[in-house]
FILUM-285373 format. One line per field, with one value per residue (C-alpha): residue number from 1; x, y, z; residue in three letters. Coordinates in steps of 0.05 Angstrom, whole numbers, plus 5000, padded with zeros to 4 digits. Example, Ala and Ser with C-alpha at 12.3 -4.5 7.8 and 13.67 -1.06 7.14 Angstrom:
BEGIN
resi = c(1; 2) .
xx = c(5246; 5273) .
yy = c(4910; 4979) .
zz = c(5156; 5143) .
resn = c(ALA; SER) .
***
This chain:
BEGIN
resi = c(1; 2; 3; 4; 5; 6; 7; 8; 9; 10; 11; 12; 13; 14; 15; 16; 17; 18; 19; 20; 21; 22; 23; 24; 25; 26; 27; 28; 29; 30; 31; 32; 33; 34; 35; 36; 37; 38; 39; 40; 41; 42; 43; 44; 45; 46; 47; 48; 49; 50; 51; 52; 53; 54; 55; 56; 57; 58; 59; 60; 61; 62; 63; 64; 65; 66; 67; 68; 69; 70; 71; 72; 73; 74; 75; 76; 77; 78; 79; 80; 81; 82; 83; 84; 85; 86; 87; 88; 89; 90; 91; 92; 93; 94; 95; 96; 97; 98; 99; 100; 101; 102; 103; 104; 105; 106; 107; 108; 109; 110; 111; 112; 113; 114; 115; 116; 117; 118; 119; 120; 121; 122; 123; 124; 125; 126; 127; 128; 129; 130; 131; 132; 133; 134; 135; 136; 137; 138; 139; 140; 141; 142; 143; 144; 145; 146; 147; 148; 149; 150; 151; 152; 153; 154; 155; 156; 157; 158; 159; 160; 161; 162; 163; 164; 165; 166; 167; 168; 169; 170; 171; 172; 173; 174; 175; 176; 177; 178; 179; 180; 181; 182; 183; 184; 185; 186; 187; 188; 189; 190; 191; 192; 193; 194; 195; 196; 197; 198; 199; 200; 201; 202; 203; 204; 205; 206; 207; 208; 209; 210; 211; 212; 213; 214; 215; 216; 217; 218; 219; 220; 221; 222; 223; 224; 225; 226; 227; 228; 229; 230; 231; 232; 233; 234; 235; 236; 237; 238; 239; 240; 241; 242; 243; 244; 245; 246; 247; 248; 249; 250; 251; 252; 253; 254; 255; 256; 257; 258; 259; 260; 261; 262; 263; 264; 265; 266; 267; 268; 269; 270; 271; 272; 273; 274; 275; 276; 277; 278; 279; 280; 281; 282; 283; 284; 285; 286; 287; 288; 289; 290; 291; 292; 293; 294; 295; 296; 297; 298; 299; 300; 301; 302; 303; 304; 305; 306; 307; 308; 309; 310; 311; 312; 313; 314; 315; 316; 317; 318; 319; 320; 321; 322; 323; 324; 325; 326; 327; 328; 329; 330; 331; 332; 333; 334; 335; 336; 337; 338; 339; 340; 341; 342; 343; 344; 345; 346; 347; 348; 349; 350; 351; 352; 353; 354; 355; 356; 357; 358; 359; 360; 361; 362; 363; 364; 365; 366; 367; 368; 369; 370; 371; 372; 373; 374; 375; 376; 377; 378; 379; 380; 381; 382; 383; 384; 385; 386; 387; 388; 389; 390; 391; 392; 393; 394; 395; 396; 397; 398; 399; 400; 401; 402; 403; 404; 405; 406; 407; 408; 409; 410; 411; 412; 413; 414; 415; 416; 417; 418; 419; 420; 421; 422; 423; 424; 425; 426; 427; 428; 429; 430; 431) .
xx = c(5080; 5014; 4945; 4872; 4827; 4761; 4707; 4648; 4576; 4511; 4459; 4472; 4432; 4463; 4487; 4557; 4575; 4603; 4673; 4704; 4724; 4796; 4798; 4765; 4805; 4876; 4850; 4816; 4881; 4920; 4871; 4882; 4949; 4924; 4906; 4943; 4920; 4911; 4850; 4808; 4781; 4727; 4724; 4783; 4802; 4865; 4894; 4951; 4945; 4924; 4993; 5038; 5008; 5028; 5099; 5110; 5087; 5133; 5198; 5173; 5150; 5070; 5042; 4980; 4970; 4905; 4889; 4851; 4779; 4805; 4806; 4857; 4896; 4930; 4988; 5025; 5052; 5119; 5128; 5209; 5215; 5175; 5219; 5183; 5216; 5233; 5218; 5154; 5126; 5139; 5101; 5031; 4993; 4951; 5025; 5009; 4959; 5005; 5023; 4960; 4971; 5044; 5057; 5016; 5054; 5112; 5126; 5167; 5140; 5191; 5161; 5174; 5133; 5057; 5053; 4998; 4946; 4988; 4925; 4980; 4932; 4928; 4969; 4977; 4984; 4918; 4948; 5014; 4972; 4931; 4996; 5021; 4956; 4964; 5027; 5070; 5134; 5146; 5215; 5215; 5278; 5288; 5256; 5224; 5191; 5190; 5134; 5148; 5116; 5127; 5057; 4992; 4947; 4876; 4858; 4796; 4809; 4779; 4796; 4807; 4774; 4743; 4779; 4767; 4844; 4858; 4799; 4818; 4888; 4861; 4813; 4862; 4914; 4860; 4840; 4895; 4915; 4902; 4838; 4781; 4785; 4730; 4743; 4701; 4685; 4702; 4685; 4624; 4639; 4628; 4698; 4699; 4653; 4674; 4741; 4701; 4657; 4718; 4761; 4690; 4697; 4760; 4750; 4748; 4700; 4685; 4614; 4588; 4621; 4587; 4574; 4608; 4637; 4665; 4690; 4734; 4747; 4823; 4830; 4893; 4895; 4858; 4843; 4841; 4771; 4735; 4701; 4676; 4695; 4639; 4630; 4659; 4621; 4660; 4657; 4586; 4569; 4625; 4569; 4509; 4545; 4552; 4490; 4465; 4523; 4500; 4429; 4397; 4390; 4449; 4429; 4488; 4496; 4515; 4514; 4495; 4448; 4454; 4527; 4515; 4451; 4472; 4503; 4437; 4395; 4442; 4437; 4361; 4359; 4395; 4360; 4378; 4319; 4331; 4302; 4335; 4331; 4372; 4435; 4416; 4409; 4374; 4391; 4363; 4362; 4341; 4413; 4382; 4423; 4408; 4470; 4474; 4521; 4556; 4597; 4639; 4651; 4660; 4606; 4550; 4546; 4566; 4636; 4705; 4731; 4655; 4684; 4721; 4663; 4609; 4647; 4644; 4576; 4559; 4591; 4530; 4494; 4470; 4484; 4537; 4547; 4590; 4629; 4651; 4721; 4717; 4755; 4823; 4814; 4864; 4849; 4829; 4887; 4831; 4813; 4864; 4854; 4784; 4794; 4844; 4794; 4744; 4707; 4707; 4721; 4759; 4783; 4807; 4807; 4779; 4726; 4699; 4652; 4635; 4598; 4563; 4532; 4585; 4611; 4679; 4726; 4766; 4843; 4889; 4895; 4938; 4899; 4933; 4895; 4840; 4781; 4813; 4822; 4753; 4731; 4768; 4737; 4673; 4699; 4708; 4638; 4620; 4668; 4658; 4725; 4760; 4797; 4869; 4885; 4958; 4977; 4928; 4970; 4934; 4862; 4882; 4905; 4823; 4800; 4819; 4802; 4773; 4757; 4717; 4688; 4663; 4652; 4590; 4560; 4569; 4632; 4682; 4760; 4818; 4890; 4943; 5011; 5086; 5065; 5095; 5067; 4988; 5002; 5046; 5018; 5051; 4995; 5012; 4988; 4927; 4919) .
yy = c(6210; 6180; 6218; 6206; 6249; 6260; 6247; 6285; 6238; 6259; 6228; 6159; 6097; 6040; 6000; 5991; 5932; 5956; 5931; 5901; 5958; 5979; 6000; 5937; 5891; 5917; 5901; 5837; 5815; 5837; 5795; 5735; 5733; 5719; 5645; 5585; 5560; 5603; 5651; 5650; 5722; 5747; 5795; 5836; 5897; 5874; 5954; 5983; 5979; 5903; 5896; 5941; 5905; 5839; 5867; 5887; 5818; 5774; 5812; 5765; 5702; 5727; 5702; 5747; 5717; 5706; 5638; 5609; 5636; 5708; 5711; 5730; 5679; 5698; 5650; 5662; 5599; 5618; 5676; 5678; 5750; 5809; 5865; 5901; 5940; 6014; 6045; 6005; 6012; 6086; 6096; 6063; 6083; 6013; 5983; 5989; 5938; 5885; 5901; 5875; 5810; 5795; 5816; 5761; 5707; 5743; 5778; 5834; 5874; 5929; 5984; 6047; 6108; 6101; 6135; 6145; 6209; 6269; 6304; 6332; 6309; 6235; 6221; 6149; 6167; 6122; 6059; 6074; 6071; 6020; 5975; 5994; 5982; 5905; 5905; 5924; 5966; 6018; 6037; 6094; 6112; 6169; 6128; 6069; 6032; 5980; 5943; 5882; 5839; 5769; 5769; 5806; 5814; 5835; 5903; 5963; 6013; 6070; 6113; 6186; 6198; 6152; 6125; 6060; 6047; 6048; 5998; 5945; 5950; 5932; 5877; 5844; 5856; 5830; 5759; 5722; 5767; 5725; 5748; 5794; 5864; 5911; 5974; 6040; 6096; 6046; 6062; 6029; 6038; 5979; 5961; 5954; 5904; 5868; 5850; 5826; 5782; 5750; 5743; 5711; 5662; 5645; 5622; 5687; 5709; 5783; 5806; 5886; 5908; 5963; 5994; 6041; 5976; 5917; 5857; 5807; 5742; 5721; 5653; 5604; 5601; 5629; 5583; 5606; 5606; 5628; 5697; 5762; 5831; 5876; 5927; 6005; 6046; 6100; 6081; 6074; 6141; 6180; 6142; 6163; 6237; 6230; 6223; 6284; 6323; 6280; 6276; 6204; 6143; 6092; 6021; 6004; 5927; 5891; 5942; 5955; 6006; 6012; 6038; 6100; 6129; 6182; 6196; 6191; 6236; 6290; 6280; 6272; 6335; 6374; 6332; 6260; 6210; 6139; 6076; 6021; 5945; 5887; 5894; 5946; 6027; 6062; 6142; 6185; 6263; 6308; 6349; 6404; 6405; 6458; 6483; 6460; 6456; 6395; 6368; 6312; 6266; 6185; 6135; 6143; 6213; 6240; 6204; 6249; 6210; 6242; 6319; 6315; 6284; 6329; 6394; 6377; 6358; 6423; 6467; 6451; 6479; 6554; 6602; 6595; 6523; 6508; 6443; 6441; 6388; 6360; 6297; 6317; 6396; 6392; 6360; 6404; 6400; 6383; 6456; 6482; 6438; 6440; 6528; 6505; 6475; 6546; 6527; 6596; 6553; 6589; 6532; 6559; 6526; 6470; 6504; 6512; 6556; 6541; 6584; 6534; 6547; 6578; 6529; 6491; 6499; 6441; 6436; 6397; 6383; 6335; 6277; 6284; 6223; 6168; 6216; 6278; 6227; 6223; 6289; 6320; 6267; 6287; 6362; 6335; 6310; 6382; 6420; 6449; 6424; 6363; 6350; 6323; 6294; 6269; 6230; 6178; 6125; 6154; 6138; 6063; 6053; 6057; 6026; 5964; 5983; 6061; 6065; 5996; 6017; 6088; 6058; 6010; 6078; 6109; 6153; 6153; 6150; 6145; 6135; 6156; 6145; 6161; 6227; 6296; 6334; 6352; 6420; 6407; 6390; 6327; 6266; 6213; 6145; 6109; 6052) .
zz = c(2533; 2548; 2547; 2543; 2500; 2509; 2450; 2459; 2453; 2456; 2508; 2545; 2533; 2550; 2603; 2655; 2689; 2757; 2769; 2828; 2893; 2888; 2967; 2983; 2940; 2962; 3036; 3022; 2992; 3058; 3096; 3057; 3074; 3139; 3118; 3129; 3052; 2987; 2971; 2915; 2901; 2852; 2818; 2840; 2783; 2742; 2753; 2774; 2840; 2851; 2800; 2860; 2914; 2871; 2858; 2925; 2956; 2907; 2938; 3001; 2971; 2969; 2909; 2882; 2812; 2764; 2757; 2692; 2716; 2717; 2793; 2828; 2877; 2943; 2970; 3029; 3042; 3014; 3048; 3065; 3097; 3122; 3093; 3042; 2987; 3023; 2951; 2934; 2989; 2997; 2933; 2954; 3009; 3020; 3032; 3113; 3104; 3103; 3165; 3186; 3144; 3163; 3236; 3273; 3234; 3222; 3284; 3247; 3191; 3160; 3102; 3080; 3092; 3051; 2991; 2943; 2929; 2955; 2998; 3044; 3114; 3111; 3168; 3206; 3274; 3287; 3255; 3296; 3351; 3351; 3332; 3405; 3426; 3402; 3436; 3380; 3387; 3331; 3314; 3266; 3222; 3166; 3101; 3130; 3199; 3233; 3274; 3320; 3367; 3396; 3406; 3400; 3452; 3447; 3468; 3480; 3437; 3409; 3353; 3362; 3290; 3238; 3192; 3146; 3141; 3209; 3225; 3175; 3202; 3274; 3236; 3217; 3275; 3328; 3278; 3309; 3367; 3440; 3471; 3462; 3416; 3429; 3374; 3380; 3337; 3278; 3201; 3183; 3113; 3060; 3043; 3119; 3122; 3065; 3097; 3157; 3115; 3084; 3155; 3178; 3120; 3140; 3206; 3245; 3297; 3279; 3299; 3292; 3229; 3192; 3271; 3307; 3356; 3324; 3371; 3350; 3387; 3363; 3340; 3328; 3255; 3182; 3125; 3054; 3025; 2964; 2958; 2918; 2925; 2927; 2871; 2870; 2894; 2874; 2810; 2807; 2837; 2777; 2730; 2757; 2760; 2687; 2668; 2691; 2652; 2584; 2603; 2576; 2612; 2641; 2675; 2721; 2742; 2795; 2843; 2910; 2918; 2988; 2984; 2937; 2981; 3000; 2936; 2895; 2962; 2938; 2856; 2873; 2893; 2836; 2788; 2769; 2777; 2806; 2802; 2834; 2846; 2894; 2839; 2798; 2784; 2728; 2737; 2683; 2668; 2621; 2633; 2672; 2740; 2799; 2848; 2909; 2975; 2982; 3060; 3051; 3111; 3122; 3105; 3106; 3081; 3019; 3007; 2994; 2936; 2911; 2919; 2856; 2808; 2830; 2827; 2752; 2746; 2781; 2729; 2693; 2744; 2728; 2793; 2843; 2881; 2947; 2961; 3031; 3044; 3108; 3103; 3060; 3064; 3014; 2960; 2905; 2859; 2807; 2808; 2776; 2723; 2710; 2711; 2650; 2615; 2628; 2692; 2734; 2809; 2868; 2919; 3000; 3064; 3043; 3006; 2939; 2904; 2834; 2782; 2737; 2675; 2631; 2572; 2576; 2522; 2534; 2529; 2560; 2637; 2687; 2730; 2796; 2825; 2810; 2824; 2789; 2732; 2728; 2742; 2680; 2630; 2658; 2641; 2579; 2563; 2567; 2530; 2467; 2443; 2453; 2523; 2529; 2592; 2613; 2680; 2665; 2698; 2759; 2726; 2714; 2791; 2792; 2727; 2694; 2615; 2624; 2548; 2553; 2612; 2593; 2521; 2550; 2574; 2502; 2527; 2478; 2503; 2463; 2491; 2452; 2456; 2431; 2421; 2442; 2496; 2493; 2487; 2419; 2348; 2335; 2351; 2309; 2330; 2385; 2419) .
resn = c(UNK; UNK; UNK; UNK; UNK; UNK; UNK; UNK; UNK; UNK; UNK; UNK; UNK; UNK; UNK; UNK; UNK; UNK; UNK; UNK; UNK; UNK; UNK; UNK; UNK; UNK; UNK; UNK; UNK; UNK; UNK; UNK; UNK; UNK; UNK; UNK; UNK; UNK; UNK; UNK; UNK; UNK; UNK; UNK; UNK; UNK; UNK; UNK; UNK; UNK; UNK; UNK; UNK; UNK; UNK; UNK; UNK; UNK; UNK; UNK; UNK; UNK; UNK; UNK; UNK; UNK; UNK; UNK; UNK; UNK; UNK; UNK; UNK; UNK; UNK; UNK; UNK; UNK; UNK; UNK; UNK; UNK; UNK; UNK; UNK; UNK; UNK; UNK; UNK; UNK; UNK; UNK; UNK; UNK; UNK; UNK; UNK; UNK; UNK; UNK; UNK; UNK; UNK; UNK; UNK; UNK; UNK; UNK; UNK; UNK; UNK; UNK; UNK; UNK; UNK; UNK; UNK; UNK; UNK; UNK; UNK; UNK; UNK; UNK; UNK; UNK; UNK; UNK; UNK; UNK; UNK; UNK; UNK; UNK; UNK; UNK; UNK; UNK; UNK; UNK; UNK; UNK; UNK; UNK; UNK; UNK; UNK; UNK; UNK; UNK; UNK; UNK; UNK; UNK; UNK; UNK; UNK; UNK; UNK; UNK; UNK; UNK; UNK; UNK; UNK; UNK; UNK; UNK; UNK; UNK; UNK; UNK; UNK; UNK; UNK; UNK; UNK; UNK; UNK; UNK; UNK; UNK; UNK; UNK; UNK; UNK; UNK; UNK; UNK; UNK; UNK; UNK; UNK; UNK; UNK; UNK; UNK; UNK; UNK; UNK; UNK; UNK; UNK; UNK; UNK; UNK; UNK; UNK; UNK; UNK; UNK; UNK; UNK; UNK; UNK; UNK; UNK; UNK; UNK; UNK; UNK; UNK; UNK; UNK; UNK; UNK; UNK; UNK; UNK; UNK; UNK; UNK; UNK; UNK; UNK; UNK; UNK; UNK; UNK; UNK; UNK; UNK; UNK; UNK; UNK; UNK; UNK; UNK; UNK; UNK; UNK; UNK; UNK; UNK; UNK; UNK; UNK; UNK; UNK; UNK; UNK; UNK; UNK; UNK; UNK; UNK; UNK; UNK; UNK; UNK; UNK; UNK; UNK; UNK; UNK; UNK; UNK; UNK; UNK; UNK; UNK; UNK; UNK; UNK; UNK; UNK; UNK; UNK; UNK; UNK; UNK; UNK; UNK; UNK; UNK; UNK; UNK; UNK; UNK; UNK; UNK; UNK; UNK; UNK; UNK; UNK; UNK; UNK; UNK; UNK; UNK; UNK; UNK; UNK; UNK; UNK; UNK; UNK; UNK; UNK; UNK; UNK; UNK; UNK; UNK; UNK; UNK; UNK; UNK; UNK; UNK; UNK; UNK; UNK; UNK; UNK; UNK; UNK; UNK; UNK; UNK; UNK; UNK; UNK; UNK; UNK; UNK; UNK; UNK; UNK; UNK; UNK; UNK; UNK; UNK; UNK; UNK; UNK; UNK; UNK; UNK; UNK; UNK; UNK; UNK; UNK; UNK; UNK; UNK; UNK; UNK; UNK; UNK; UNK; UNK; UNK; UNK; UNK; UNK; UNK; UNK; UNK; UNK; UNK; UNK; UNK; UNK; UNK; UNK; UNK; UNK; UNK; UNK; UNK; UNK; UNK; UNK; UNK; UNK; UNK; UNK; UNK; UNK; UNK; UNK; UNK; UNK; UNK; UNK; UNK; UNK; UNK; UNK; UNK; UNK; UNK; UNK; UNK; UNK; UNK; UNK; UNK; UNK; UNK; UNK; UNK; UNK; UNK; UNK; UNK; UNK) .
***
């Protein structure tokens, strides 16, 4: 057994260096595989999902290793077969990316059925169709799939709704597909047009990323290049949450401001103060936090993987605040934990209403994902005992080193192990 606790600090002042994107590093890896020589990528999180990715791609030959800089290097040149691991693949969602990477050389790409964050409605109906749209046949069987084409042609498609998986997928189906791809209704969100930048970089002729229409012009072959992931996001906008739950002041670096905008319009409003520069954030607060409604949807508004953070922050919040799930209607298994720990939050239809301002009195509670990971530790920066939280194997598919992280902000974590269940009495040695 395996849990985090929760040490309760007083105000932040300090400083956190803004890791690597997860979403955009397990495509950028996908899209490597696309080139002819190895890739050299920066600042890609070591974490568990960049090590499934790995494990899954050595079955085949891929080689995704760290070289002696830290980066991470991706080497398909001994790739021997396109038949990933049924059970492996099954159990990671971001697995149908190397469809993407493998079918154009490959011609035959075999996986099971994507795993990953149980939010019950995150179908792939869009990626099925815009293989066939490439030309690809899809041959479906009871625990895995199979795509196949002799050869992909360029296409005009548009996607019924918009989704950033489904657009990297046709990225990176259309790079070496014959002909011209025009794609409408695409994401525009920044892990988007970070895979662009890197196909770009590798010889590929992708203009409009980050709009609604993206055209790609295929070309003959990809050559490995050097490049740098661009930071999370996500990560940075749980950060900038946090601070108005501890009140104080936290400087985060090497960010991009322009990716958390809309996140900071809405803690603007409920009152966290920003000041920003090119690669940097200062957000400040005195700990005094209004309600509010909050509507999820796809870059650029207020981002889903946001839901679960602010629905802690707000139970600081005196009064009654509404988060509205319009992207993954249900994903509020966090809920149930957080009412655990004493928040008073009732969760339908993709709706919740929160009443803020009552203490927390901590616990123990179960991270069903990344972002309920860090939802609860926020919980537990405002509970008047400590907080126990179990399942955090699902917090380090996000975060390399989650107690170094959160310690350069002044968080205290502490992960224990060996122990009996967080419910029992017998906690007997850290790490």
């Amino acid at each position: 057994m395996r849990w985090l606790e929760v040490k309760q600090r007083g105000p932040l002042d300090g400083s956190v260096i803004i890791p690597g994107s997860k979403n955009s590093s397990l495509a950028l890896i996908a899209a490597a595989v696309l080139g002819d020589t190895p890739t050299i990528l920066e600042g890609i999180p070591d974490i568990n999902d960049i090590r499934a990715i790995g494990e899954i791609g050595s079955r085949i030959g891929l080689q995704v290793s760290k070289n002696d800089d830290g980066h991470f290097v991706v080497d398909s040149t001994r790739i021997h077969s396109s038949v990933l691991d049924q059970a492996l693949t099954s159990s990671f969602r971001a697995s149908y990316y190397l469809i993407g990477g493998l079918l154009s050389k490959y011609k035959r790409v075999t996986l099971g059925y994507p795993g990953g964050d149980n939010f019950v409605e995150r179908p792939i109906d869009q990626h099925m169709k815009i293989f066939k749209a490439f030309g690809a046949d899809v041959t479906l069987e009871e625990k895995q799939y199979t795509v196949s084409a002799e050869k992909l042609t360029g296409t005009d498609f548009c996607f019924d709704l918009l989704t950033s998986g489904a657009t990297i997928n046709a990225v990176l189906l259309a790079s070496l597909a014959a002909g011209i791809t025009h794609l409408h209704n695409c994401a525009t969100d920044p892990e988007v047009v970070d895979v662009c930048q890197l196909l770009n970089r590798m010889g590929a002729d992708i203009t409009g990323a980050g709009t609604g229409t993206i055209r790609i012009r295929g070309v003959k072959s990809l050559t490995g290049c050097r490049y740098r992931v661009i930071p999370d996001r996500l990560i940075a906008g749980a950060f900038m949450m946090t601070v108005g739950i501890t009140g104080g002041t936290l400087t985060l670096k090497q960010v991009i401001p322009e990716h958390v905008r809309s996140i900071m319009a809405k803690l603007s409003e409920i009152g966290i103060e920003f000041e920003s520069g090119d690669d940097y954030i200062i957000a400040s607060s005195q700990g005094n936090i209004k309600p509010t409604r909050v509507r999820t949807g796809m870059y650029p508004v207020f981002n889903s993987d946001m839901q679960q953070p602010i629905t802690s922050l707000l139970l600081k919040a005196p009064g009654y605040s509404a988060v509205r799930e319009k992207v993954y209607p249900y994903r509020f298994s966090h809920v149930a934990q957080l009412n655990r720990l004493g928040a008073d939050i009732q969760a339908k239809n993709g709706y919740a209403i929160i009443k803020g301002g009552r203490p927390l009195h901590g616990g123990y509670a179960h991270a069903t994902d990344v972002r309920a990971g860090t939802c609860l530790i926020m919980a537990g920066l405002q509970s008047e005992q400590a907080t126990r939280i179990t399942g955090i194997e699902h917090i380090e598919r996000g975060y390399e080193d989650a107690v170094h992280l959160f310690g350069q902000a002044g968080i205290g974590l502490v992960i224990h192990e060996g122990e009996t269940a967080p419910d029992g009495t017998e906690y007997t040695t850290t790490a």
